[in-house]
Structure formats: structure tokens, C-alpha cells
N, C-alpha and C positions, 0 to 999 in steps of 0.2 A: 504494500500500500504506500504509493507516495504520500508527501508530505501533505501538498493538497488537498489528494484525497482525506487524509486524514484528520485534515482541519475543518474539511466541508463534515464530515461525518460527527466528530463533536458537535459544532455550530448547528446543523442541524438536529442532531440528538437533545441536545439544548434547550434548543428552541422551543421544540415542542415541549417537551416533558416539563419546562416554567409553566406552561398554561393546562399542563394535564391530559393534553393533546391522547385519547386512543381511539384503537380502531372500532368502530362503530359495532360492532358484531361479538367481537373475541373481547373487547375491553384490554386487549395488549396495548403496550405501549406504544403510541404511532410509530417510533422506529423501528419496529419488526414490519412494518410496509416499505419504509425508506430501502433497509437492507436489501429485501427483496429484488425491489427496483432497482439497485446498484449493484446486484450480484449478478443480473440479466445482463445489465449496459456491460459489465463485464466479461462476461460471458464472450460477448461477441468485440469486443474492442479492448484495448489499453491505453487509450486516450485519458487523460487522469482529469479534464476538465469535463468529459461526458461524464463519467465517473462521480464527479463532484457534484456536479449538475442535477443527476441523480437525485443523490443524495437533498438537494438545497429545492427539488422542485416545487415541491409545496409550504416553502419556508414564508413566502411570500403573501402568499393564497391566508395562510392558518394562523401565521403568527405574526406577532407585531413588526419583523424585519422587511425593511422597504428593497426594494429595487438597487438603492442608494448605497444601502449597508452589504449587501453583498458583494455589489462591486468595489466597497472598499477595502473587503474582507480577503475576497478571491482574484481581483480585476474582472476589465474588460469583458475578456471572453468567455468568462463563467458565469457573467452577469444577464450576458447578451443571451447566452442558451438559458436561464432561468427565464428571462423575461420571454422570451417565445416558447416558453413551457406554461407562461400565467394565463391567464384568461384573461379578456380586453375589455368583454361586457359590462354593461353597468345597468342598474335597475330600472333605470329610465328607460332601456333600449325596449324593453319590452317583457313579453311573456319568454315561460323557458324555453319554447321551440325557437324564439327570435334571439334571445340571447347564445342559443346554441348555434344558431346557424353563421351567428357575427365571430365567437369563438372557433368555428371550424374555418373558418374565411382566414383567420391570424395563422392556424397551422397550416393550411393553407401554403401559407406564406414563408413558412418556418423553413430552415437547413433542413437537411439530412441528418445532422448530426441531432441536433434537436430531438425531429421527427422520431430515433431511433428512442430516445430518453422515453418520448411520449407513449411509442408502444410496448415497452417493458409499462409501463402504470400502466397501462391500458389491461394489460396480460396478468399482473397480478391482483387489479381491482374485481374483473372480470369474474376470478377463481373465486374471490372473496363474496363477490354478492352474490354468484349465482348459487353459491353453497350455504349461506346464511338468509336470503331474502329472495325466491321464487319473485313475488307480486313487483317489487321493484326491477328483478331484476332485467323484467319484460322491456322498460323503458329505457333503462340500461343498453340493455344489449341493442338495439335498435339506434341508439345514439352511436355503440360503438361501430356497429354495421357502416353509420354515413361517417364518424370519423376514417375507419378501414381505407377509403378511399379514396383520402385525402393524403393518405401516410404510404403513399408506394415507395416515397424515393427513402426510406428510411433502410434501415439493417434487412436485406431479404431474409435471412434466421428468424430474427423476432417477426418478421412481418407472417411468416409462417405460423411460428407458434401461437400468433395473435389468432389470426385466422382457425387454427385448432381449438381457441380457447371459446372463441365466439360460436364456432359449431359443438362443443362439445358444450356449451352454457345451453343453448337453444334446445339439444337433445334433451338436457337434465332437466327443465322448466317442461316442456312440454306443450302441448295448445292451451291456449287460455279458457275456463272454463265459466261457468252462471257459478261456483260456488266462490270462487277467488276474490268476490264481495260479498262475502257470507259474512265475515267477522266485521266488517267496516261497516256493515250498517246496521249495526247491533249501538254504534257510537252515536250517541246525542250529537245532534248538528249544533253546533256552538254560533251565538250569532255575535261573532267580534264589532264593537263597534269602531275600530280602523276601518270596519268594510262601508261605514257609513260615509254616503258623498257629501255628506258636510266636511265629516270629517277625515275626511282624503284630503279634500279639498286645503285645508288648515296645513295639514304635515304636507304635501306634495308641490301646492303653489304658493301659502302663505310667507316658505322659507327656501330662500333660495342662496346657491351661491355668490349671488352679485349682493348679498346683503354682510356679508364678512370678507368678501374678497380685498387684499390689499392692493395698492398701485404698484405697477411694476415698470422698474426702469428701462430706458429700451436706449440700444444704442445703434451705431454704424458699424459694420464687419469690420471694416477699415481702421476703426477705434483702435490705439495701442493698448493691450491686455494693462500694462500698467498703471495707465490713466484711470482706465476703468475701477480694478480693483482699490484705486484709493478711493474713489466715488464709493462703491458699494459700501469700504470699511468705514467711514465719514457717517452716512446713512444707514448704518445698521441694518443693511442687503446682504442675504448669502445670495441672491441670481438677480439675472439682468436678459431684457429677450435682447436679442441682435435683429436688426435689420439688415435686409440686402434688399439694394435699390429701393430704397425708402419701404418696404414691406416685409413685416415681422417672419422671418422666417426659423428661427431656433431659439436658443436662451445658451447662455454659459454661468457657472459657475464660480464663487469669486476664488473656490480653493484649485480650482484649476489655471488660472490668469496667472503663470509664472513666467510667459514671455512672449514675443511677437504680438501679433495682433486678435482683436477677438474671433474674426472669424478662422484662425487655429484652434480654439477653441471651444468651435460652435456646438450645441446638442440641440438636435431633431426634436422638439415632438412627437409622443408616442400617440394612438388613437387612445389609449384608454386613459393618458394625461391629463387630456385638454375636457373641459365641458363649458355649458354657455353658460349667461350668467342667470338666466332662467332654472335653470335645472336642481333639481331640490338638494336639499344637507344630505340625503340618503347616499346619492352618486358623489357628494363630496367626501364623504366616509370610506363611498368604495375605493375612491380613486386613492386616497389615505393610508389605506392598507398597503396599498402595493408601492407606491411613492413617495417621495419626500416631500416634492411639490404636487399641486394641484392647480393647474393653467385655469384660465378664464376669461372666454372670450369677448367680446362684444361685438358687433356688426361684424362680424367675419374674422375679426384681428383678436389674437391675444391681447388684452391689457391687463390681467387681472392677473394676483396669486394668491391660492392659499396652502398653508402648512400646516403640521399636526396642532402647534400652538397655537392656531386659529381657533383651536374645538373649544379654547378655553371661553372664546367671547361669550358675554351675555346671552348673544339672538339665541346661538347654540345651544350654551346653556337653558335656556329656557324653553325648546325644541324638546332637547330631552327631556327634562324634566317631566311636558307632556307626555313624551312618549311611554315615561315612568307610572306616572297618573292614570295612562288610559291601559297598562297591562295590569295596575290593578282594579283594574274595573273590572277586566275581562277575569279576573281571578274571582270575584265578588258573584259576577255572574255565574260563573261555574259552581261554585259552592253551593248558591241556590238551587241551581240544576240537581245536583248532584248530595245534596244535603237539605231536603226542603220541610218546612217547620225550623230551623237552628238545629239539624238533628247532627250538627259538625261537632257542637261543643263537648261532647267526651273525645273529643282530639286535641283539644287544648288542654294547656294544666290548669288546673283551680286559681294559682297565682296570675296568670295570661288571662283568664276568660273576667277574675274579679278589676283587675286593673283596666280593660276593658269597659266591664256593666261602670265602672267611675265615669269613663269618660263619657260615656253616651248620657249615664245623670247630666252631666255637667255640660254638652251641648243639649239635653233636651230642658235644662233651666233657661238656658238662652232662647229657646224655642226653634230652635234645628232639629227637624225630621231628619233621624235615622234609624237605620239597623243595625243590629248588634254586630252584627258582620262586620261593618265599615268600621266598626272604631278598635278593630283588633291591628296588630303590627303585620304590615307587608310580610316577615317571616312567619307569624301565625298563618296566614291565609295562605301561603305557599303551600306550608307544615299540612295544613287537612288535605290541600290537594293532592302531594305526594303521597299520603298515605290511604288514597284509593284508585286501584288499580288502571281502570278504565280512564279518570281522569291524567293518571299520568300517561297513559297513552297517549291521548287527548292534546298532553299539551305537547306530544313528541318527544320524550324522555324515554330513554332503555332502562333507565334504574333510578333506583331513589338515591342514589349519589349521586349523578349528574345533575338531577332536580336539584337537590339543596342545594350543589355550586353555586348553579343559575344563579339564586332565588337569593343566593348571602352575598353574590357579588350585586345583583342589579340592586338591593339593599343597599352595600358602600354605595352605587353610584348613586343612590338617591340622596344620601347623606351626602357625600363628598357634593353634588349640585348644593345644598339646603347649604352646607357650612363654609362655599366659595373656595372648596380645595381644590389643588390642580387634579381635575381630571384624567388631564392627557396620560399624566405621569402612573396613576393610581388604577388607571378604569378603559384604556384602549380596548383592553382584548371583550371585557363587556359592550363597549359602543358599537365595535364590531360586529360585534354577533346581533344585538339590536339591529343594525342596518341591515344586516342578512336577513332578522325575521322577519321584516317587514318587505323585504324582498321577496320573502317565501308566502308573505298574506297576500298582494299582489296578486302572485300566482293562480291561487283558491278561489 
């Protein structure tokens, strides 16, 4: 194992295992996937940067590490195959047929060398769902049918075994039958109120990136890299776009400005950088995940930037905050579903349920209509719902330990909002996954 490879292999073992990162089935640690896929890429090459690559492809996608930090980690061309290993999409693009089809457009686009990274995941995702999840893995395999062939110019070995994995998934699953929605609709249809068009309306168009975007400096190619970077360090800029022939064509960086001129130093815009400035906080989250910056357009031109330490602003702030607000609704509602008469309360302890009936005394002295429900603690109402089966289904959890994670981080983040903590620092990898759920409500 080169060096490389061995440094991508930590960094990514890392990565994941800080946020608790497993595989959705086995509950293994996600690097028993990563290995997998690096033992494939192996398999059929010695290149130590696919190898890496490997190893780093879902570092990006899963965990808090940008585009940015890999390439400071690994360079260039570890960065360059992670990135056309990411997905471009963004939730604004649309449903998942449309995001998928924007995503296979990118690999598409991708090396050979890439492509080969992509069909080892493909190979060992494949084994994984179609041996643990039948119903899924219909839709599955069917994506990976139109990725197949997209992915010719990759490793012929693995495109092979892909291709076996995909016919022997299809044999295993079999034709789809009337009973394969026998158990799903046994599940209470839950009526979230994100699905309401008021209140779509509110998260989707009320808050948009042109509402925290910063000004972004913009120069001439021809600018001396040194001029520049005193400007930037002056005005507390890490980036600046560049111009060619008066029209924004890249951006550099101020930690790159060590000599000639800017345009030595130019970076492309990627597609999944840039959005308008219409476009909701959800897409600016997504694009966050993957990047350091997050471009912003307006009439056609980049002017705008934001960064992770944007998510601290207020609007943000207070974005989430709803968005906190309105999953415990949806917890409240379920409970009633699912517990109706108050028949929850031998799920609470005596101390929880009495510090509770206090508080509802004391808003019904003021004359605030409520339910006993409402004035329990966000981890109370979690707590009952994890501990009935069907509800945790319901809310998409394999186990009552994933639930509680959720349920104690989206907690901090509510508190860290309430007590003006930095977020960013404290609460990414939950803002994160917020932006995904509501990417997956969308969907529904």
C-alpha cells in the first residue's frame, strides 16, 4: 500500500466513523464498503490515486469534507476523480428520476479512470441491496441498468462483473408481485405539513440564496496574482471570480496567487457550484456539503458567494429553526396517530410527564390552548416514537439507535439556534441531513 493510498484510507476511515457513518443493512462500519471498493479498483489496477479515490468517494457525498479538503489532503488528481465520483444534483433540479438522469449526464462525462472507481460501488452496492432489501432493490437495479451504459469506457473486468452483479440481483429479486405492498400499507399515511403549499411555499421561495449571499470580487485575467492577493488579504476575501474579456469566466483563490498572473491561476466552475440567486437555503446546503464555496448568480453572471460560515447568518438561522419547529409538529402529529386518548404517557417517566402537566398549568393560566403533548421536551416526543415499532418505520429508522442520534442531535441544533452558538462548527453533519430530508419529502 502506498503512502497515498494509505493516507486516503485513514482520512477516509475517519471521516466517516466521526459521524457514525454504517452500512445501512449490516450496521458495519461504513469502511467495510470503502475496502470493498478499493480492493476491486485494485484488483484490476495499481494506480495509487484510483486506489485513493476509492477509498475518498463518498467522503464528500457523507461527510463534512469539501471538494477543497481533499484536494489539499491528496492534490489535484485525487480531487479531480473524487469530484466526478460526486453527484452534481441538487434538490431544486427536481424529482429523483430528474436528479438521476442530471447525475448520469456528469459520469457521462467522467474519465475512464473515474468510471472504473464508479463500477466497483456500483458492484458492491449492488450485492449489498439486493441481498438485504428485495423492494428497493427493484429501483436500484434499474438505475444501475441506465448507469451500465454510461460506464463502457471504464475497466472491461469490472464492467463484466458489474454486469454479473446486475443479472444475478435481477435473478435473486424476481418479478415484482401485488404482495410487495402488503406491508406498506399496513403504515398510517402520515400527513407532513412541509407537504403543505403554504408551507412549501415559506421554506422553498421565502428563503433564498440571494438573501445571504456575499459580494464577490471580480477581476481581469491579466491582473498580477500579487496585486490581487493583497486586495483579497486587505478585505478579508479567500476568492475573487476572474474575468476574460470583461465576462466572469472562473474564480481563483487567494492561497493559490503565489505568482504570474490571475489567469494562471484560474478555477472553472463546476455545475453543481454555481446556483441563482432565486434558489432556496436547501440547494445552498447541498452545494455546502460538497464545496467550500457556493457561487451565485444573477442575470446570467456570477456575483455572489457563499460559505459554510454563511449558515451562521440570522435568515439561516431562523430557516432552521423552522425547519426544527415544523418536525416537531410532525412528531406531535404522529403521536396522536399513533397514541390517541394521551395513551403515550406510560412512555415517559413520572418526572418528564409531571414537569410537563406544570407547564401546560402555566400556559393554560395564561389562556393558551394546549395538549399535553406539546409541552413535553422535543427528546420526550422523539422517546415515544422510537419506542413503537411501526412509527419508527415510519419515520425511516432501522433501529432505535439511529433514532435517538437523530432526535439528540436535531435537539443541540435547536438549542445551539435558541443560545446563538456557532452552528456551523457544532451541527453540519445534522443541517445536512435536514436538507436531505427535505429533499426526500419533495420526492413523496
Amino acid at each position: 500500500m502506498t503512502d497515498l493510498v494509505k493516507r486516503a484510507c485513514e482520512y477516509a476511515t475517519q471521516a466517516h466513523r466521526r459521524i457514525n457513518h454504517r452500512r445501512k443493512y449490516s450496521k458495519q462500519p461504513y469502511d467495510v464498503h470503502l475496502e470493498a471498493v478499493a480492493r476491486l479498483v485494485a484488483g484490476v489496477t495499481d494506480d495509487p490515486e484510483m486506489i485513493a479515490a476509492a477509498w475518498l468517494h463518498d467522503t464528500v457525498e457523507d461527510t463534512p469534507a469539501t471538494l477543497g479538503d481533499i484536494e489539499s489532503e491528496f492534490g489535484l488528481g485525487v480531487a479531480e476523480l473524487v469530484e466526478e465520483l460526486t453527484d452534481v444534483s441538487r434538490p431544486g433540479d427536481g424529482n429523483r428520476a430528474v436528479r438521476k438522469e442530471i447525475d448520469r449526464e456528469h459520469t457521462t462525462q467522467a474519465s475512464a479512470r473515474a468510471k472504473t472507481v464508479k463500477l466497483a460501488d456500483l458492484i458492491d452496492n449492488c450485492r449489498d441491496i439486493t441481498k438485504h432489501d428485495p423492494r428497493f432493490a427493484r429501483v436500484y437495479l434499474v438505475e444501475m441498468n441506465q448507469l451500465l451504459n454510461v460506464l463502457t469506457g471504464g475497466d472491461p473486468d469490472l464492467y463484466h462483473q458489474a454486469q454479473k452483479a446486475y443479472t444475478k440481483g435481477m435473478d435473486k429479486i424476481g418479478p415484482a408481485s401485488a404482495g410487495d405492498k402488503k406491508d406498506e400499507a399496513l403504515l398510517p399515511q402520515e400527513s407532513s405539513p412541509l407537504k403543505h403549499p403554504h408551507l412549501r411555499r415559506v421554506f422553498i421561495e421565502n428563503f433564498a440564496a440571494g438573501d445571504i449571499a456575499g459580494s464577490l470580487l471580480s477581476f481581469d485575467a491579466d491582473k498580477s496574482s500579487a496585486s490581487v492577493r493583497n486586495i483579497l488579504e486587505q478585505q478579508h476575501h479567500d476568492v475573487a471570480s476572474v474575468r476574460i474579456n470583461g465576462s466572469v469566466q472562473g474564480y481563483v483563490r487567494h492561497t493559490d496567487l503565489d505568482s504570474g498572473d490571475c489567469a494562471d491561476h484560474i478555477r472553472h466552475f463546476t455545475r453543481d457550484q454555481v446556483i441563482t440567486s432565486d434558489a432556496g437555503l436547501n440547494d445552498v446546503i447541498h452545494v455546502l456539503t460538497r464545496h467550500d464555496q457556493c457561487f451565485v448568480t444573477m442575470f446570467n453572471e456570477v456575483t455572489g458567494l457563499i460559505c459554510r460560515d454563511d449558515i451562521n447568518n440570522p435568515v439561516v438561522r431562523m430557516w432552521l429553526f423552522g425547519l426544527v419547529t415544523f418536525v416537531e409538529m410532525v412528531l406531535v402529529q404522529m403521536i396522536s396517530r399513533y397514541y390517541p386518548e394521551d395513551g403515550w404517557q406510560d412512555k415517559v417517566s413520572e418526572s418528564r410527564l409531571e414537569r410537563a402537566r406544570a407547564f401546560q398549568a402555566e400556559r393554560q393560566r395564561r389562556n393558551q390552548i394546549c395538549d399535553l403533548v406539546d409541552c413535553l421536551q422535543f427528546s420526550d416526543k422523539g422517546q415515544i416514537l422510537i419506542d413503537n415499532e411501526m412509527a419508527l418505520k415510519r419515520m425511516g429508522f432501522e433501529t432505535k439507535r439511529a433514532a435517538r442520534r437523530v432526535i439528540r442531535e436535531m435537539e443541540s441544533l435547536r438549542n445551539n439556534l435558541a443560545h446563538a452558538q456557532d452552528i456551523v462548527t457544532h451541527d453540519w453533519a445534522q443541517i445536512a441531513r435536514m436538507a436531505q430530508r427535505m429533499e426526500e419529502i419533495e420526492d413523496q
